[in-house]
C-alpha positions as CSV (number, residue, x, y, z in Angstrom):
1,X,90.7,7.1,-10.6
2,X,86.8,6.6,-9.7
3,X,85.6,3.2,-8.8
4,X,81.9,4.8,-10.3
5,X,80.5,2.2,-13.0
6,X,79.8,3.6,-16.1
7,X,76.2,4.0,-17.2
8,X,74.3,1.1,-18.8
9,X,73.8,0.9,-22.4
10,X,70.4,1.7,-23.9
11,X,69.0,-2.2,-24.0
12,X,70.8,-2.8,-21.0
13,X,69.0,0.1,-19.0
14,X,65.7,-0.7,-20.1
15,X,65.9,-4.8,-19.3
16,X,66.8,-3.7,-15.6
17,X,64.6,-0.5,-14.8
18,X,61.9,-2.5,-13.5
19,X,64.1,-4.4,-11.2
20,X,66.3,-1.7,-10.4
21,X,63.2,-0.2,-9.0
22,X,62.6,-2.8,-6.4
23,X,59.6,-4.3,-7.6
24,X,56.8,-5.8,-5.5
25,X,57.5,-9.3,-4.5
26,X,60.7,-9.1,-6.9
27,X,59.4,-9.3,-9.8
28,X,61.2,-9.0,-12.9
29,X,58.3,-6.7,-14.6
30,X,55.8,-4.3,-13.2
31,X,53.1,-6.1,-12.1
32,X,49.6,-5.0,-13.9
33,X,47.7,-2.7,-11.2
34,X,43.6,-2.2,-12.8
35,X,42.5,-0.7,-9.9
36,X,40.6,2.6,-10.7
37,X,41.2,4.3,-6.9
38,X,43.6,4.0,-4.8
39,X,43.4,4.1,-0.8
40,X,45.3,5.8,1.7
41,X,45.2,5.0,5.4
42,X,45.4,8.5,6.3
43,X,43.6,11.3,4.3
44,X,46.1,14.1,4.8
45,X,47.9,12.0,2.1
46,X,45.5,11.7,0.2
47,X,45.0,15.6,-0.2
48,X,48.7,15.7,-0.3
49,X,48.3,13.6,-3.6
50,X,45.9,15.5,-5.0
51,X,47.6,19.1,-4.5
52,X,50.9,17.3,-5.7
53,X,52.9,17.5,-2.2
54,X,53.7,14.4,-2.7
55,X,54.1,11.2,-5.0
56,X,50.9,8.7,-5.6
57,X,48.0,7.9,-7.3
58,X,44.8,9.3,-6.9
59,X,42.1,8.2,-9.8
60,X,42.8,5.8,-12.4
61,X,42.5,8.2,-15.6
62,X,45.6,10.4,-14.2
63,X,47.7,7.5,-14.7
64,X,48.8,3.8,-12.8
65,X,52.0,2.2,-11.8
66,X,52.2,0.1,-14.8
67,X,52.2,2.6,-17.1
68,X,54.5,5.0,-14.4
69,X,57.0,2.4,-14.8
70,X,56.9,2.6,-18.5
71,X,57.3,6.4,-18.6
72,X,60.6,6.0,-16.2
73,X,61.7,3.3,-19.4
74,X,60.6,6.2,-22.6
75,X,62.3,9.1,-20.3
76,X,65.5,7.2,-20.0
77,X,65.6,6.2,-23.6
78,X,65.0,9.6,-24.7
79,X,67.5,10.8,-21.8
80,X,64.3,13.2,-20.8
81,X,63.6,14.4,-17.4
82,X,59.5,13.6,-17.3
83,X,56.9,11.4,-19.5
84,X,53.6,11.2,-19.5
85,X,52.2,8.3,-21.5
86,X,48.6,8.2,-23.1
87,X,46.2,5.9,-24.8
88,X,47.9,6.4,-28.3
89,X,50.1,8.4,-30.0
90,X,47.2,11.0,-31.1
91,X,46.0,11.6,-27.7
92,X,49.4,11.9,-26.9
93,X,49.9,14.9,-29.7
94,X,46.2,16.0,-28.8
95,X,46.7,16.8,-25.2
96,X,50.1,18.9,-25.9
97,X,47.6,21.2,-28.1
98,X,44.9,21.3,-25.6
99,X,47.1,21.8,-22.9
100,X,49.7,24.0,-23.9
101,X,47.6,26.8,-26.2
102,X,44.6,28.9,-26.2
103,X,42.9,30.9,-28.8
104,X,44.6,33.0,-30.9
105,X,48.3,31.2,-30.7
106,X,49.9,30.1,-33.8
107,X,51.6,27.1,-34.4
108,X,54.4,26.5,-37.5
109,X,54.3,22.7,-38.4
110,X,55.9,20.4,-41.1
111,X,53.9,20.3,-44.7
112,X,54.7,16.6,-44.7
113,X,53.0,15.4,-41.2
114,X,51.1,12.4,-40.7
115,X,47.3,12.6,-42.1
116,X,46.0,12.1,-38.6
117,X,48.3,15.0,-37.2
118,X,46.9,16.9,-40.3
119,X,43.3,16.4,-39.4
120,X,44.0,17.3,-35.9
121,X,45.8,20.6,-36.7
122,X,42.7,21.9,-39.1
123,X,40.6,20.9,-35.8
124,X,42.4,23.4,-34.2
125,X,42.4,25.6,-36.8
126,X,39.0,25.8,-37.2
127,X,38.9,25.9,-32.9
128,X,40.8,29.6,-33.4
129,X,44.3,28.1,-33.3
130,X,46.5,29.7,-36.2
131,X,48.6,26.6,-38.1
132,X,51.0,27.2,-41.1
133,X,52.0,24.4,-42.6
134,X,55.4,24.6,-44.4
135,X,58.3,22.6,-46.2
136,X,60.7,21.9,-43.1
137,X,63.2,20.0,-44.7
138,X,64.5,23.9,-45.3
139,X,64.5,25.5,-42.2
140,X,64.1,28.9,-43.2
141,X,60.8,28.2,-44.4
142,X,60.0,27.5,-40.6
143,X,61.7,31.0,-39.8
144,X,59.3,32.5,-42.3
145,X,56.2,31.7,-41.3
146,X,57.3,32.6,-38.0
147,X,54.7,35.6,-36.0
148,X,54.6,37.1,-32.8
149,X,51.8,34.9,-31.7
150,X,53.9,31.8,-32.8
151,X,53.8,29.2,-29.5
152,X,55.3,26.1,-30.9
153,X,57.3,24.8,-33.6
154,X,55.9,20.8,-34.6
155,X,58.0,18.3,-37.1
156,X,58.6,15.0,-37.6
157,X,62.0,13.3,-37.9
158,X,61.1,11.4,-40.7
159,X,57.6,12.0,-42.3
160,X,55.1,9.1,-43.1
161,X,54.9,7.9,-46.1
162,X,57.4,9.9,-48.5
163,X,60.0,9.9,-45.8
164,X,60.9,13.6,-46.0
165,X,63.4,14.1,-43.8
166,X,63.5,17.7,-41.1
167,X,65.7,20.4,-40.7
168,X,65.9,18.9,-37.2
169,X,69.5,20.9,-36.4
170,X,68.5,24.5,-38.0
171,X,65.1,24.3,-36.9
172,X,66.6,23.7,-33.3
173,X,68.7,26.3,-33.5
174,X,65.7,28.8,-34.5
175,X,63.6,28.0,-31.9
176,X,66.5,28.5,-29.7
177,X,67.1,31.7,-30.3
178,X,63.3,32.9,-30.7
179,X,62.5,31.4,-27.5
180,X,59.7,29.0,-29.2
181,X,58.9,25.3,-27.9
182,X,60.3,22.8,-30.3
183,X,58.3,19.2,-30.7
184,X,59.7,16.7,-32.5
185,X,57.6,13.6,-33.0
186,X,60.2,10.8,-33.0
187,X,57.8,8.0,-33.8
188,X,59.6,7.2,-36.9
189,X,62.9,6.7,-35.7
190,X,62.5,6.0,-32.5
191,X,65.1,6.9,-29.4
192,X,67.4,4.3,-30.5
193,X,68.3,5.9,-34.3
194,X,67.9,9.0,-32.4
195,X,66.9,11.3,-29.4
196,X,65.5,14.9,-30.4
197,X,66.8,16.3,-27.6
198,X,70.5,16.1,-29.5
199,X,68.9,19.2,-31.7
200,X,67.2,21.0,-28.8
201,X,63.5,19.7,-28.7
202,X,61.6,20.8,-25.7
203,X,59.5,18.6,-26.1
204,X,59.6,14.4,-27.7
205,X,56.1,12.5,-28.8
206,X,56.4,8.8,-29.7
207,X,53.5,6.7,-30.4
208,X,54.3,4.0,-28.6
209,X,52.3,1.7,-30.8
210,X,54.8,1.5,-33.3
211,X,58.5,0.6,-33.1
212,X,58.3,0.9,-29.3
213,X,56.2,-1.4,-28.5
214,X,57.3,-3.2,-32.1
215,X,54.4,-6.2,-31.8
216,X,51.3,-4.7,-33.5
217,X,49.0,-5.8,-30.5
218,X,49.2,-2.3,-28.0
219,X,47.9,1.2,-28.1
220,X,49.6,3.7,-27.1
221,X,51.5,7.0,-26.9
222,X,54.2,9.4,-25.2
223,X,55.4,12.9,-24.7
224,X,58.5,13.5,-22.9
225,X,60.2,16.6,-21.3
226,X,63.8,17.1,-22.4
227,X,64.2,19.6,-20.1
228,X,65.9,22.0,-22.8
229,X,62.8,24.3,-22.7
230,X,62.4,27.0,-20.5
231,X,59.0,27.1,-18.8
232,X,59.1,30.4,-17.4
233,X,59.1,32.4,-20.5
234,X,55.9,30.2,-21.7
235,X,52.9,32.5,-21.4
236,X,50.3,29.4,-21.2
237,X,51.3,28.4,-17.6
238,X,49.1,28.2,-15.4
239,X,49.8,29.8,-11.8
240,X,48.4,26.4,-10.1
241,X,51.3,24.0,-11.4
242,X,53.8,26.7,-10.8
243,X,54.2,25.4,-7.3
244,X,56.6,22.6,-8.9
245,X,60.1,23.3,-10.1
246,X,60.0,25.6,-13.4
247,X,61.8,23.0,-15.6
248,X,58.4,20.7,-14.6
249,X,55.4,23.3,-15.0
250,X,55.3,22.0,-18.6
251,X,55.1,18.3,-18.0
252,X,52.9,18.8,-14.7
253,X,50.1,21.2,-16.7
254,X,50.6,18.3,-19.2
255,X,49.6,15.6,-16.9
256,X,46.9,17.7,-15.2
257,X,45.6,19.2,-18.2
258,X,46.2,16.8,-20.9
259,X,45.7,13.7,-19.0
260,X,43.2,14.1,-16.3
261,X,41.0,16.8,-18.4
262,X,41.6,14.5,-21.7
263,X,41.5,11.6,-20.3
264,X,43.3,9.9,-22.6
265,X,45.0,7.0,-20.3
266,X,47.0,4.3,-21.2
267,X,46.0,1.2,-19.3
268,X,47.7,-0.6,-17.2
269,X,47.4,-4.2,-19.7
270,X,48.7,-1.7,-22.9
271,X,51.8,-0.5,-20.8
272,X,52.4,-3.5,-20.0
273,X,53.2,-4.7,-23.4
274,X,54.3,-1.8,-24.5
275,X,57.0,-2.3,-21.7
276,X,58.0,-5.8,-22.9
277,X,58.4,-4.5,-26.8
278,X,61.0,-1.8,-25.7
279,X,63.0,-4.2,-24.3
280,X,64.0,-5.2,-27.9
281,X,64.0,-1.7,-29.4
282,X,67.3,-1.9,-30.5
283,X,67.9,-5.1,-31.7
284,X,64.6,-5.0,-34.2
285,X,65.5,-1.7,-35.2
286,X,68.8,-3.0,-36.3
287,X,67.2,-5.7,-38.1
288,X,64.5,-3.7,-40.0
289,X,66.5,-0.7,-41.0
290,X,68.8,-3.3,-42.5
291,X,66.1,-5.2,-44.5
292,X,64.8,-1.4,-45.7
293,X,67.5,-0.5,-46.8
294,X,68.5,-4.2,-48.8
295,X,64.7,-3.7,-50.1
296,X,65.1,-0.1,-51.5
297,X,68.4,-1.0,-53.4
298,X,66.5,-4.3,-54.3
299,X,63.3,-2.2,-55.6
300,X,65.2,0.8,-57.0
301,X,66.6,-1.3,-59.8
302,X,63.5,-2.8,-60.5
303,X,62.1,-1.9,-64.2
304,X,58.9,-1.9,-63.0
305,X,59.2,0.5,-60.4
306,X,59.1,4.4,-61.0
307,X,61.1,6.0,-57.9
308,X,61.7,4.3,-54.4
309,X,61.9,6.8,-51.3
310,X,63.9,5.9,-48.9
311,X,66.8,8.3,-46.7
312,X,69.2,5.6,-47.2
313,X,69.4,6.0,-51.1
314,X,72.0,8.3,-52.1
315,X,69.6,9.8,-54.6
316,X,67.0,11.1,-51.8
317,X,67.2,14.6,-51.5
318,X,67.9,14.4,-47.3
319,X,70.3,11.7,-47.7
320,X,73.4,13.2,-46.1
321,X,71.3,15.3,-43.7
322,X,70.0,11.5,-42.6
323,X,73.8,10.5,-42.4
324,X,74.4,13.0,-39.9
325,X,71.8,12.7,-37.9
326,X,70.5,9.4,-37.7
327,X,72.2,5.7,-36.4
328,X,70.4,4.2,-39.6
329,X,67.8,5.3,-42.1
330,X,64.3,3.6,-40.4
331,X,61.9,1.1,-41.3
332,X,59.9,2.8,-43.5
333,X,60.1,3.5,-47.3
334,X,57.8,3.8,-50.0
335,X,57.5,3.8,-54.3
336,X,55.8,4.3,-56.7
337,X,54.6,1.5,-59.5
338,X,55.1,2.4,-63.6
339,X,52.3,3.2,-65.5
340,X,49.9,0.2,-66.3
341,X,50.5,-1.7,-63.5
342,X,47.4,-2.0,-61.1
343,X,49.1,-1.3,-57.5
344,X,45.6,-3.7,-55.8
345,X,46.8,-6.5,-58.1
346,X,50.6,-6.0,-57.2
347,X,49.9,-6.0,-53.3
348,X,47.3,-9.0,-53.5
349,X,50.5,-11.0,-55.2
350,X,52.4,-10.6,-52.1
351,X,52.5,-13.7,-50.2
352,X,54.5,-12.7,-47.3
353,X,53.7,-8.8,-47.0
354,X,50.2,-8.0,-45.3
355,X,47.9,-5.2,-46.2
356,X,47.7,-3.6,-43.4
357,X,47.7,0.6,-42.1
358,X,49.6,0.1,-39.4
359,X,53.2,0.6,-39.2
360,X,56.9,-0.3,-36.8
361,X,55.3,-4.5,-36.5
362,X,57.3,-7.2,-36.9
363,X,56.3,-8.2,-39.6
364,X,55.9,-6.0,-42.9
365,X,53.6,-4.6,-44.5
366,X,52.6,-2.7,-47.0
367,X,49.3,0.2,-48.0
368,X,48.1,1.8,-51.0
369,X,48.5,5.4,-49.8
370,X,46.6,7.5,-51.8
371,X,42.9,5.7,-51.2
372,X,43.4,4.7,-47.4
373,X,45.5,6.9,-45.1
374,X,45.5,9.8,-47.4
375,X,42.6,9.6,-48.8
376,X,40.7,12.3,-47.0
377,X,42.6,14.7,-47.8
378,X,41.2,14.7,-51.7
379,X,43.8,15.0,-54.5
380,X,44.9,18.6,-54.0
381,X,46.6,18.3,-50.9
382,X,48.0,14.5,-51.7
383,X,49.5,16.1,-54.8
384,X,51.0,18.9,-52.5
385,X,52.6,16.6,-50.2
386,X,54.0,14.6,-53.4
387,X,51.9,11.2,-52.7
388,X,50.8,10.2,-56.0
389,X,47.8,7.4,-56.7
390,X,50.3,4.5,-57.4
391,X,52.7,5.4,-54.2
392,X,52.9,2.5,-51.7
393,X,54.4,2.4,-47.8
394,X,56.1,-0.2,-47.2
395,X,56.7,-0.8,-43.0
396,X,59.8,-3.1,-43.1
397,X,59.7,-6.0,-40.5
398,X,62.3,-8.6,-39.3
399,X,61.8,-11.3,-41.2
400,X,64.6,-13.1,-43.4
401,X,65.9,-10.2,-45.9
402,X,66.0,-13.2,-48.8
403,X,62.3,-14.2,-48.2
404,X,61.1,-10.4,-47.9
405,X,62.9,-9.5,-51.3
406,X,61.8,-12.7,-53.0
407,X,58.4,-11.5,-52.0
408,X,58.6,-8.6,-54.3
409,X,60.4,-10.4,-56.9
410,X,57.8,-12.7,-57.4
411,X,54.8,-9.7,-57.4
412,X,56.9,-7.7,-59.8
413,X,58.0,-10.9,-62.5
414,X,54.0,-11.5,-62.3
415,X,52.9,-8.1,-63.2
416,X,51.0,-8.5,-66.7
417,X,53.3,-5.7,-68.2
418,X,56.3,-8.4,-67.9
């Protein structure tokens, strides 16, 4: 019988990996270090930091031990083998592109992405990166649009704001099979509903920003290696960082690359916080996925509400695909007002839910889609992602489900259609 101890649980492991790590002056959290440069006594070392003999820090915008403590908390969470954190989730998404492909590669991404990860991808496209954008909650639309040139497969677990949910599994499987790098942006679950590596992703972003860091008051962003992917059959390698172990040239072109040619650091005071958030991951989580869920039932027998999307309704078309893959159904949900009703004049009744764009706080709150986050876009494209001009998101928080619903009770019996 072995006296080994099992492994900690998920909160467990992230309250003790700063400790665990024998922390300067034992503390219980990684101190803040703001230095820009960092000395070394003897300057072999230091060349040995820069050619990456060995471990260190050599220039503030490759990264700081703050924020290399937090990427030893994202990779256990995501049960990774690397992270590399950034300034914010875009940067994050921004440096894999710039990074991992050159002109002339194609990318297959979800239809439903987030409007910034939109924007991005026509950036690219209009840079001489090929991008088809497809319905992935079938995954032999993925397969279809798939080419020769195609470098990377890119979804989201759950999309923002009509909560589509991916072919995670099938896709998996495809990109298996074909040899392709699978990213899965996991932002909207987070590790704790569920790890992307369980359907093969090679790859895991997380904007740390949102459920994360879960306080609305830290930028930030994260892409972890699952180790799943094989880096030697990736053309877009560069012979420099093949002097580390193949299942690390991704992540180490990543953080030279990405990071230091990007620059798109995460400071030291962000990580920080963002460190102190994920130690309650799981326990928010379980409280806002169960107010969601109370609020879409609540909202989806309202008279004065069209259609409520949400993955935890039985009538959403990814409901049982959500089942299987998912520990619960997120934070996020959104619906659509009858005709008449002004959707300005319903959120201004809200007493307890802010207007606000972001998205994983505390506390809830709640956007008029189709003239802020997706407005850009212009009608065609809303109307091809199935956002209409009365839909709202709705980012659940933690408060008291009885106060939250009472909220939107009170907006709805004031609505001048009543």
């Amino acid at each position: 019988m072995s006296n080994q101890a099992p492994p900690p649980g998920f909160t467990t492991a992230i309250l003790h990996a700063d400790p665990d790590a024998d922390i300067e002056h034992g503390a219980l959290h990684k101190p803040l270090h703001v230095s820009v440069a960092y000395g070394y006594r003897d300057a072999r070392d230091l060349a040995a930091v820069f050619q990456g003999c060995m471990p260190g820090y050599a220039y503030g915008r490759q990264g700081n031990p703050t924020a290399a403590a937090l990427e030893v908390k994202v990779t256990g969470m995501e049960e990774g083998i690397a992270t590399v954190c950034f300034a914010t989730g875009m940067a994050a998404i921004g440096a894999v592109m710039l990074s991992l492909l050159k002109e002339g590669d194609h990318i297959v991404a979800s239809r439903y992405l987030f409007g910034n990860t939109v924007s991005l991808f026509n950036t690219l496209a209009a840079q001489g990166i090929d991008v088809s954008f497809v319905d992935a909650t079938d995954a032999a639309n993925v397969e279809g649009a798939l080419k020769s040139s195609t470098r990377m497969v890119f979804v989201e677990t759950i999309a923002n704001p009509r909560v589509q949910v991916a072919d995670l599994g099938r896709i998996g499987e495809l990109c298996r099979a074909r040899g392709i790098l699978y990213i899965v942006d996991n932002t909207m679950t987070s590790p704790w509903l569920f790890r992307p590596r369980a359907v093969g992703a090679g790859l895991v972003i997380n904007a740390l920003t949102k459920y994360i860091g879960g306080h609305g008051n830290a930028l930030g962003g994260s892409v972890t290696d699952t180790g799943l992917f094989d880096w030697t059959r990736y053309e877009n390698i560069a012979a420099n960082y093949k002097n580390a172990k193949p299942e690390l040239w991704g992540i180490t072109q990543l953080r030279k690359k990405g990071l230091r040619d990007w620059g798109g650091t995460l400071s030291a005071e962000q990580a920080h916080h963002i460190a102190v958030g994920a130690e309650t991951l799981a326990l928010r989580m379980d409280r806002t996925c169960a107010n969601a869920l109370a609020l879409a039932q609540f909202l989806a027998g309202e008279p004065q509400v069209r259609t409520v999307h949400y993955p935890g309704l039985a009538d959403h078309p990814q409901h049982a695909l959500s089942q299987s893959l998912f520990r619960a159904f997120g934070g996020l949900l959104s619906f659509e007002l009858r005709d008449g009703m002004d959707l300005f004049d319903f959120l201004n009744r809200l007493r307890i839910v802010i207007s606000s764009s972001n998205l994983g706080d505390n506390r809830t709150l709640a956007i008029p889609v189709a003239h802020t986050i997706f407005w850009e876009m212009g009608p065609d494209r809303r109307a091809e992602m199935g956002i209409a001009d009365s839909l709202i998101r709705v980012s659940v928080g933690i408060e008291d489900c009885a106060d939250l619903i009472g909220d939107f009770a009170q907006a709805l019996a004031e609505s001048p259609s009543n």
